[in-house]
Residue, then its C-alpha position, 0 to 999 in steps of 0.5 A: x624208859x628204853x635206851x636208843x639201842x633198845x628202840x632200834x633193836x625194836x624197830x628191827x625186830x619190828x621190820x623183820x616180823x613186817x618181811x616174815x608176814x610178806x614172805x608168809x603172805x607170798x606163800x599163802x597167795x602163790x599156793x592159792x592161785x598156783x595150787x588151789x585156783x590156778x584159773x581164778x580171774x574175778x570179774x567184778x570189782x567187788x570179787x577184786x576187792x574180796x580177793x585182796x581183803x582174803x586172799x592177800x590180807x597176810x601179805x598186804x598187812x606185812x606191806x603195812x607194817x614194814x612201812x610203819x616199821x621203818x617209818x618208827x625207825x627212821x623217827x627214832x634214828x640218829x646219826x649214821x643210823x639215820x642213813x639207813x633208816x632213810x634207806x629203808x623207808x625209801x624201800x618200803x615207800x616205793x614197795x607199798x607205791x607198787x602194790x598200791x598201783x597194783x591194787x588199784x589197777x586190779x580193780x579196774x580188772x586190768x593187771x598191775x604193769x611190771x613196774x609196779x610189781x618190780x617196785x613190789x619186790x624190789x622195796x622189801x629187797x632194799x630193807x633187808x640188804x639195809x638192814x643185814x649191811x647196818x647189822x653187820x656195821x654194828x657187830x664191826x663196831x662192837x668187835x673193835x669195841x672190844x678188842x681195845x678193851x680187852x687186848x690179847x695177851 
């Protein structure tokens, strides 16, 4: 059985695999329709649909696996840990609400408004500063852990 560090050391890895894939994704997607088809504009819902299940499949599943990601550590979170799970679930609640609507608003060969886009960007922004803020807490802890242990000489 895995220790409660173990998990949470799990679940962050876990979110930052979920931000590479966006990040990875975004690429692919701004070299595609910046590079290769700048002058790409589908017509048909089915070309909506195509697009998004090839063109942004990478990105789309990095949303999907930062909410699971963060869903998993909130489940296995306790105490002040808990707040930070909380934070980024909230952020990637409100990111995958944001590409939702844009999907959504893309098959009706409309574009996405900019606050689903601000919500797109935005969430995987509130994970990361969550998890570099409650990284840096823990390594705090452990320093001062150590420090009582060890006294200098």
């Amino acid at each position: 059985m895995l220790s409660k560090a173990s998990r949470a050391s799990r679940a962050r890895t876990l979110i930052w695999l979920a931000l590479l894939l966006q990040a990875i994704g975004l690429l692919i997607d701004g070299a595609w329709h910046g590079w290769l088809h700048p002058e790409f504009e589908p017509t048909t819902r089915y070309e909506v649909l195509v697009h998004l299940a090839t063109v942004h499949a990478v990105f789309l599943a990095g949303v999907i696996v930062l909410l699971v990601a963060t869903t998993w550590a909130l489940v296995r979170s306790a105490g002040r840990s808990r707040v930070a799970a909380t934070i980024a679930l909230f952020g990637s609640g409100a990111q995958i609400t944001g590409q939702a609507w844009d999907a959504w608003e893309h098959t009706r060969l409309a574009h996405g408004p900019p606050l689903a886009w601000m919500l797109v960007m935005l969430g995987p922004l509130i994970v990361l500063a969550t998890l570099l803020v409650s990284r840096r807490r823990v390594v705090t802890r452990d320093d001062s852990r150590t420090s009582r242990q060890h006294p200098a000489a």
